[in-house]
C-alpha positions as CSV (number, residue, x, y, z in Angstrom):
1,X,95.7,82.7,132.7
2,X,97.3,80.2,135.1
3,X,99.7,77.3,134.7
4,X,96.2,75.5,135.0
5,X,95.0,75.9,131.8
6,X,98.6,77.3,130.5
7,X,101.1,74.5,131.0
8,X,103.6,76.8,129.8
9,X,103.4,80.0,132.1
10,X,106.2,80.0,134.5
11,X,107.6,77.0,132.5
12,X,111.8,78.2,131.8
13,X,113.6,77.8,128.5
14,X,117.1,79.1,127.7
15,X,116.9,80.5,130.8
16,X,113.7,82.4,130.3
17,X,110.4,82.4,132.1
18,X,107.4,82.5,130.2
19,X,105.5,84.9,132.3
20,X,102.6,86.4,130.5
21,X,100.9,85.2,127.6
22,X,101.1,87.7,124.6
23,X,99.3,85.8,121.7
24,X,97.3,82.7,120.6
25,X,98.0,81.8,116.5
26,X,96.6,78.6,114.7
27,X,99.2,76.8,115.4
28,X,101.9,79.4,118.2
29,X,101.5,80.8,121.6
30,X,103.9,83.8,121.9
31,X,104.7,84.8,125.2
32,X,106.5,87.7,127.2
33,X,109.5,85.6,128.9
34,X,112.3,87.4,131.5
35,X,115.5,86.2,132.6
36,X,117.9,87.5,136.1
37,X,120.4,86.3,134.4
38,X,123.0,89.7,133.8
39,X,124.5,88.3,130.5
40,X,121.5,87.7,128.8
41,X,119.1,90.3,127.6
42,X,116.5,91.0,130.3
43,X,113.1,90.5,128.5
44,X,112.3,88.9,125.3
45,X,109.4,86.9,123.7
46,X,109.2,83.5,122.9
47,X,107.1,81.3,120.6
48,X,106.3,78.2,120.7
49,X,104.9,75.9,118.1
50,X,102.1,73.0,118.8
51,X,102.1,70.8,117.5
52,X,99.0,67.7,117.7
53,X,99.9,65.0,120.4
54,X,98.7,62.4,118.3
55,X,101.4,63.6,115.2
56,X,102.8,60.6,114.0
57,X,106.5,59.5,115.1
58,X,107.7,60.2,111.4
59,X,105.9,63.0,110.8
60,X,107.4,64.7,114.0
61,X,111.0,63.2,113.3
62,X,110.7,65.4,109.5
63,X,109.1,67.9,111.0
64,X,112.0,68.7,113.3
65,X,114.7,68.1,110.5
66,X,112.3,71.0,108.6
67,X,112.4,73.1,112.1
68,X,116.3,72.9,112.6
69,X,117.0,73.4,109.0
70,X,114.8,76.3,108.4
71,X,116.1,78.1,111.9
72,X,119.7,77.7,110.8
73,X,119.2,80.4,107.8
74,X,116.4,82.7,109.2
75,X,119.0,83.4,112.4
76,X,121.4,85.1,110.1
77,X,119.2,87.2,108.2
78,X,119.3,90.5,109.2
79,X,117.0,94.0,107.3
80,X,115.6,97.4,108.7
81,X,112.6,95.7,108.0
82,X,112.3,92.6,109.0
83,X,111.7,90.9,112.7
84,X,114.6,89.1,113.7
85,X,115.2,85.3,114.8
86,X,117.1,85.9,117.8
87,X,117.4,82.0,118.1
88,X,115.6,78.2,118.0
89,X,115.6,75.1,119.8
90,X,113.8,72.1,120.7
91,X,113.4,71.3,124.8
92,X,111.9,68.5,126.3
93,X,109.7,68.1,122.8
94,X,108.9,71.7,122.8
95,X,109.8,73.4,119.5
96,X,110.3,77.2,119.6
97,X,111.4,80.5,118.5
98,X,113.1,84.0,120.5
99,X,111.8,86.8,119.1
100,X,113.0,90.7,120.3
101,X,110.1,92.8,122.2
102,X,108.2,94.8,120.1
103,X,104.9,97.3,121.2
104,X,102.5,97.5,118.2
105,X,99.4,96.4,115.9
106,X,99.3,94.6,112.9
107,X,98.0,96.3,109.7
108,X,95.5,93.8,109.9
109,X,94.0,95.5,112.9
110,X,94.8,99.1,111.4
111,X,92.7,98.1,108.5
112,X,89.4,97.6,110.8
113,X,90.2,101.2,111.8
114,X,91.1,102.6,108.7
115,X,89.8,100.6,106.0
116,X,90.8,102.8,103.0
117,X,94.1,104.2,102.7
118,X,95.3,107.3,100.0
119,X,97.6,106.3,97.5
120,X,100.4,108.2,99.1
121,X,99.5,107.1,102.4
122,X,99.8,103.1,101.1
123,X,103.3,104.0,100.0
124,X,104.7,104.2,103.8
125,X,103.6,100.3,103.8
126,X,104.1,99.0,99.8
127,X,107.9,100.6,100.0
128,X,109.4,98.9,103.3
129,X,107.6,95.8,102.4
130,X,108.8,95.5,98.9
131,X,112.5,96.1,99.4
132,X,112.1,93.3,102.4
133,X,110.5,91.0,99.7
134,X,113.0,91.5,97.3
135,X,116.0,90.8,100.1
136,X,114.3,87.5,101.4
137,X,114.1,86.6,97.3
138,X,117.7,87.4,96.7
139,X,118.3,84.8,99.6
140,X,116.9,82.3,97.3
141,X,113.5,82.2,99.8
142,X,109.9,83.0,99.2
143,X,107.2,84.0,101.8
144,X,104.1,82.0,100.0
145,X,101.6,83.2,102.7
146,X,102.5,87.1,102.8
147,X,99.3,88.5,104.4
148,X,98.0,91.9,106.5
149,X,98.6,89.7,109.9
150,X,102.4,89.5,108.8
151,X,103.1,93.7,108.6
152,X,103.6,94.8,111.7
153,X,103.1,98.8,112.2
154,X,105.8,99.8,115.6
155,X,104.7,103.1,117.7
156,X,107.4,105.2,115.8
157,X,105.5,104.6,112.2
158,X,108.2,101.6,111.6
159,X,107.2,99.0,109.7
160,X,108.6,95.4,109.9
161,X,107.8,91.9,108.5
162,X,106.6,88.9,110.5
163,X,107.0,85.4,110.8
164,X,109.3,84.6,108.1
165,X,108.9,81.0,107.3
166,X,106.6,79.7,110.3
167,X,103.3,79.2,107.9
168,X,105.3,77.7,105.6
169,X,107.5,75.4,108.5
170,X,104.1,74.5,109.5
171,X,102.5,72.9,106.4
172,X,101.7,69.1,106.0
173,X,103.4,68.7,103.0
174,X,106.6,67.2,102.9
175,X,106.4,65.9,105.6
176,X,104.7,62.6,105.8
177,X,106.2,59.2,104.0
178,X,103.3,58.7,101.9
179,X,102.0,60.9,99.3
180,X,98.3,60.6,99.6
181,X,96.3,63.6,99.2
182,X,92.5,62.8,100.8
183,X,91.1,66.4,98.9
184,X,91.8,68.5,96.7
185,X,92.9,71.2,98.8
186,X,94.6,69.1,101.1
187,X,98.1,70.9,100.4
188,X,96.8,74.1,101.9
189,X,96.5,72.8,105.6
190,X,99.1,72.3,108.3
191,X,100.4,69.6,110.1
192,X,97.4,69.8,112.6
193,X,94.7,69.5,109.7
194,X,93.9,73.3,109.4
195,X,94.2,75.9,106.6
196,X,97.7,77.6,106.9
197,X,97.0,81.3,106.1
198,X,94.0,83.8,105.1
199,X,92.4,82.8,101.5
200,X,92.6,86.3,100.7
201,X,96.0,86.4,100.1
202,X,96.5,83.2,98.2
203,X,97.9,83.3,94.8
204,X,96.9,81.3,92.0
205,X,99.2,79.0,91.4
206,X,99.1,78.1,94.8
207,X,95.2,77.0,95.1
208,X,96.3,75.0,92.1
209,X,99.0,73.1,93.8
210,X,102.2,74.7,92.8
211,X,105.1,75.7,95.3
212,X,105.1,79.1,94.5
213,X,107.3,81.5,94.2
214,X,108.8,85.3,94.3
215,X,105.9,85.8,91.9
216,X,103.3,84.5,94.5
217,X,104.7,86.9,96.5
218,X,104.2,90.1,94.6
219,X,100.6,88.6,94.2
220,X,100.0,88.2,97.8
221,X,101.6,92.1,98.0
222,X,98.7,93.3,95.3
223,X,96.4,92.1,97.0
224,X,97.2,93.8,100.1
225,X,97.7,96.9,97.9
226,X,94.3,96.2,96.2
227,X,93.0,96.2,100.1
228,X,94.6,99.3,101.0
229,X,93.4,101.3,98.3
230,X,89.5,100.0,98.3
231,X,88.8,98.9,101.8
232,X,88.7,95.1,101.3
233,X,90.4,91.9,99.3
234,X,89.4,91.8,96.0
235,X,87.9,88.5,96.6
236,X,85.9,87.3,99.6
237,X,83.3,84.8,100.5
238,X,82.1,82.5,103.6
239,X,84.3,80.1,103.2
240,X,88.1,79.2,102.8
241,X,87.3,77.3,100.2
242,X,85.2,79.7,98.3
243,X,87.5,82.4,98.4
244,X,90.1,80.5,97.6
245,X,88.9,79.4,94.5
246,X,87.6,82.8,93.4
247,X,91.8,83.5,93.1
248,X,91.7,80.8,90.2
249,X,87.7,81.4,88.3
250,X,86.3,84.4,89.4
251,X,87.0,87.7,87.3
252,X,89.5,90.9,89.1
253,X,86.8,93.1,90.3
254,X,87.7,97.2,89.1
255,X,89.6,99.4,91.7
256,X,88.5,102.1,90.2
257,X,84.5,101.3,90.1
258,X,84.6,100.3,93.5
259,X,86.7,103.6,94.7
260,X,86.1,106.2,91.5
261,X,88.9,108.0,93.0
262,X,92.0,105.4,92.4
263,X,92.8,106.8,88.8
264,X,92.3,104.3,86.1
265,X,96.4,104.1,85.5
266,X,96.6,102.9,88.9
267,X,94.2,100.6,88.4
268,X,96.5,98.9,85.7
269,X,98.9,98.5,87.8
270,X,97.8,96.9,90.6
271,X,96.2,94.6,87.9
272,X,99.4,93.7,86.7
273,X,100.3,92.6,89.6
274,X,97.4,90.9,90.1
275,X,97.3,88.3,87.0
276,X,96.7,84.7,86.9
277,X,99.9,84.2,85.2
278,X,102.9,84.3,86.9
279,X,105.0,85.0,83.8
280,X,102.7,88.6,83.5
281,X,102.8,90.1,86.6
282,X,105.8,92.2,88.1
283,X,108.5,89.6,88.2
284,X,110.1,91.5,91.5
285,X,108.7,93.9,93.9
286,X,110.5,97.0,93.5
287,X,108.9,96.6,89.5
288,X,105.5,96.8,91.3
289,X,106.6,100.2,93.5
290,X,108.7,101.6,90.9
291,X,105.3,101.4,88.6
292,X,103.1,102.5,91.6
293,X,105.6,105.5,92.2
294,X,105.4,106.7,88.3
295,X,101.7,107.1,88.0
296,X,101.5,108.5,91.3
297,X,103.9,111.3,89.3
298,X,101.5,111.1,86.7
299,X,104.1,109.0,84.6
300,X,102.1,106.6,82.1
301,X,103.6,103.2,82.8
302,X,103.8,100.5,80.0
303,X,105.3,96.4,80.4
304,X,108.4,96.3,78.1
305,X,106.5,93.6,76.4
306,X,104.5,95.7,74.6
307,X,105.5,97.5,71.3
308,X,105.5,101.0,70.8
309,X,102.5,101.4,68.5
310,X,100.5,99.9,71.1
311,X,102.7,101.6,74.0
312,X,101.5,105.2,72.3
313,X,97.5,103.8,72.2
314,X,97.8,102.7,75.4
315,X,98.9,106.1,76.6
316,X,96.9,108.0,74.5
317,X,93.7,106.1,76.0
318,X,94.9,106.6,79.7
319,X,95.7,109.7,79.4
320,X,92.5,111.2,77.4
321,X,92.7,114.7,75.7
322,X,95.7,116.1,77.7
323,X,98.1,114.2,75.2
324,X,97.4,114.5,71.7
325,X,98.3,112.5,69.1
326,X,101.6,111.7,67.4
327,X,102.1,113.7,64.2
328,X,103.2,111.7,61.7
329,X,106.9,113.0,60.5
330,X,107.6,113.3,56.9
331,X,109.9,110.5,55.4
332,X,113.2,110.9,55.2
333,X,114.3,112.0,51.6
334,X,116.7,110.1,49.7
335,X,120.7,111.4,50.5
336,X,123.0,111.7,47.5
337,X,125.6,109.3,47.7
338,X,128.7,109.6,44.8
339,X,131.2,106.7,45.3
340,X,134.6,106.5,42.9
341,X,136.7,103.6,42.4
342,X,138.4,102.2,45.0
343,X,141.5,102.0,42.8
344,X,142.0,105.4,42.2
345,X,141.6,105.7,46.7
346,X,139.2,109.2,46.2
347,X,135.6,109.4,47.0
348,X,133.5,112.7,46.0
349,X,130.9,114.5,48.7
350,X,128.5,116.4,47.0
351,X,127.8,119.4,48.7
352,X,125.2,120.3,45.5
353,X,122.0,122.5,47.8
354,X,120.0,121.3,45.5
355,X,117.2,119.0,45.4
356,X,119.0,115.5,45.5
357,X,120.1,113.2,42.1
358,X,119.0,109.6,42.1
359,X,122.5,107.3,43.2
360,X,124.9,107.2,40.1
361,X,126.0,103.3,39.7
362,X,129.9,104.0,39.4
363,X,130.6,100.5,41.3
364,X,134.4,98.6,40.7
365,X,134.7,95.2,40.1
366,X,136.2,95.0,43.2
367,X,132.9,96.7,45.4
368,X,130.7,94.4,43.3
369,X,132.4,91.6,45.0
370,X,131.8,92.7,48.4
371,X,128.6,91.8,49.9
372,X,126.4,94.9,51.2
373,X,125.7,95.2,55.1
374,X,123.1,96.6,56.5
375,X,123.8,97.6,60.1
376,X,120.3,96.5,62.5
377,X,118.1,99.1,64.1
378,X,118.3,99.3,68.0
379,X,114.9,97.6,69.6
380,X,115.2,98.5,72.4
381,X,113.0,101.7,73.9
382,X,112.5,102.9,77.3
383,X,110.6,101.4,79.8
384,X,108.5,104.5,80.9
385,X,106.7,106.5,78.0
386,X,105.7,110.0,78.7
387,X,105.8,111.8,76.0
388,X,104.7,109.7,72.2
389,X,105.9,112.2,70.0
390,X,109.4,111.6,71.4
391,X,109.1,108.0,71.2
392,X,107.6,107.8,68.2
393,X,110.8,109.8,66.8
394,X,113.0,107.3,68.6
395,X,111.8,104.5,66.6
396,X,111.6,106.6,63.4
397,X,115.5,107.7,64.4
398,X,116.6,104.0,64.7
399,X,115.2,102.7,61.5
400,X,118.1,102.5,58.3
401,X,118.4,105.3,56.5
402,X,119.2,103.0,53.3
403,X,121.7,100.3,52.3
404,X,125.2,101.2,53.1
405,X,128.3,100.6,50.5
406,X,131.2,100.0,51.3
407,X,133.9,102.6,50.2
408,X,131.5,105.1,50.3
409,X,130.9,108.2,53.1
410,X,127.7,109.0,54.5
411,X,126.1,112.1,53.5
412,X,124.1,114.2,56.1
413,X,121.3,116.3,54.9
414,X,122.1,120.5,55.4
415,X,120.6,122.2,58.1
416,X,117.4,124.3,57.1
């Protein structure tokens, strides 16, 4: 391409000429840029953002208060997984980004190649991308438009995040004076009129409207999970607009009837992180992997929201014939207790082998008078249930054993 049609090829900024085109976005040309300057680094790539001549004067002025603001913190981030901002600028009304040199393909363009992926395989992309998430959400950030275009897959099976914050930088929201919305959708376009990202990947909450969140995020990663697993999104259409709304009215399609071989606990999970409601998916995205990674070693995985009846149907209906079910334990029996008077400072242990007596009511004044505590049973039970027998004898274990009284010393039942 020449500087004909390009007015930016052999055009120099920070010292760098853009020399060869890489890549055309919605909305960014990246190109390969080189410097003979010795102190800087030889070859790099710069992107630059375009935005509509006819922008209005306001519009631009926010947009460039968004531009220098958002550059500011994504320069000092810094993960194994994630592209870096070398730096940003604005020159002669050209907004841009320096990026390192990378050689590559997007999982995006690996997908048309391999469309279905083995649960093990999808690992060596859900586990880089999910500890990157959780970083950038520890920064007190979001992505909102995570999609397959954003994962970049480097020559030495690396795999590295793109594009923090430039689909979001680029939206039309917030940035003009007035608040008038001409459609319904209108939040989901950018600053030149177009949709921001891939409908695909949308969450719910924000077709609806909503900011989004962390959550949106782990929505935007199960879908890409759901992809990698069956071949395609779990919702697509002819539109933007149609697929888009499918996130918000349309049912979740099955993983497992469209691939029989994704095991139905699987399934569940990537349904979980699926759900409308933001409150009842995975709130992070290590709670997604660390869920994946237990039924992939054929752990049964249950929400903590659940109680433990349901937690040892659920299991017991996953798991089929290979885990029976929980034998019911036999009641404790009463224990003998023999308390004294307190006055006389002895207390009696029956050590009687015998079937137990009923309680003998040999009470003072004094322990009347005191009222009778009960301590509470623990509710708490562990997150991952593989075994119900055991948990069903955890909760049998924490209920009281009786009312305690006070004075008086616990007796144990022998040993068979």
């Amino acid at each position: 391409m020449d500087t004909a049609k390009d007015p930016f090829l052999g055009r120099k900024i920070r010292g760098y000429r853009l020399e060869e085109l890489r890549n055309r976005g919605n909305m960014t040309v990246t190109y390969h840029a080189r410097t003979r300057e010795l102190w800087l680094v030889p070859e790099l790539f710069i992107t630059i953002f375009l935005l509509p001549q006819a922008l209005p004067h306001s519009t631009r002025r926010n947009f460039q208060t968004r531009f220098e603001r958002e550059g500011e913190q994504l320069v000092t981030f810094r993960h194994a997984h994630l592209f870096p901002l070398y730096g940003y600028g604005v020159q002669e009304g050209i907004f841009y980004h320096i990026h390192p040199m990378f050689s590559g393909e997007t999982l995006a363009q690996r997908l048309k190649q391999q469309r279905q992926w083995t649960p093990h395989e999808v690992l060596t992309i859900l586990n880089p991308i999910a500890d990157l998430l959780d970083f950038i959400h520890e920064q007190g950030r979001a992505y909102h438009y995570l999609n397959s275009s954003n994962v970049l897959l480097l020559n030495k099976a690396d795999v590295k995040l793109i594009d923090l914050g430039t689909i979001a930088m680029l939206r039309l929201r917030g940035l003009e004076e007035s608040a008038t919305q001409t459609t319904m959708y209108e939040h989901l376009k950018n600053v030149a009129g177009n949709y921001l990202s891939p409908p695909e990947y949308l969450a719910p909450e924000i077709v609806r409207g909503a900011e989004g969140d962390p959550r949106s995020d782990v929505y935007s990663l199960g879908v890409m999970l759901f992809e990698l697993l069956s071949g395609a999104p779990p919702f697509t259409g002819s539109s933007y607009l149609e697929v888009a709304r499918k996130h918000i009215t349309e049912p979740l399609p099955s993983l497992h009837e469209i691939a029989p071989a994704i095991p139905v606990a699987l399934e569940l999970v990537v349904n979980h992180a699926l759900h409308r409601d933001p409150e009842r998916r995975f709130q992070t995205a290590r709670e997604l992997v660390t869920a994946y990674t237990h039924v992939l070693n054929e752990r049964l995985y249950t929400p903590k929201q659940v109680g433990i009846a349901q937690r040892i149907e659920k299991i017991r209906e996953l798991a089929g014939p290979a885990i029976p079910p929980p034998v019911s334990l036999p009641a404790p029996q009463p224990q003998e207790q023999k308390v004294v008077s307190s006055n006389l400072g002895q207390s009696a242990i029956s050590t009687d082998m015998t079937a137990p007596k009923p309680r003998e009511n040999r009470l003072t004044r004094a322990s009347l008078q005191q009222p009778e505590r009960v301590e509470p049973a623990s509710q708490s039970f562990p997150d991952v249930v593989s075994d119900p027998n055991e948990t069903f004898l955890l909760a049998w274990r924490s209920e009281p054993q009786g009312p305690s009284v006070p004075g008086s010393i616990p007796i144990r039942s022998p040993k068979p």
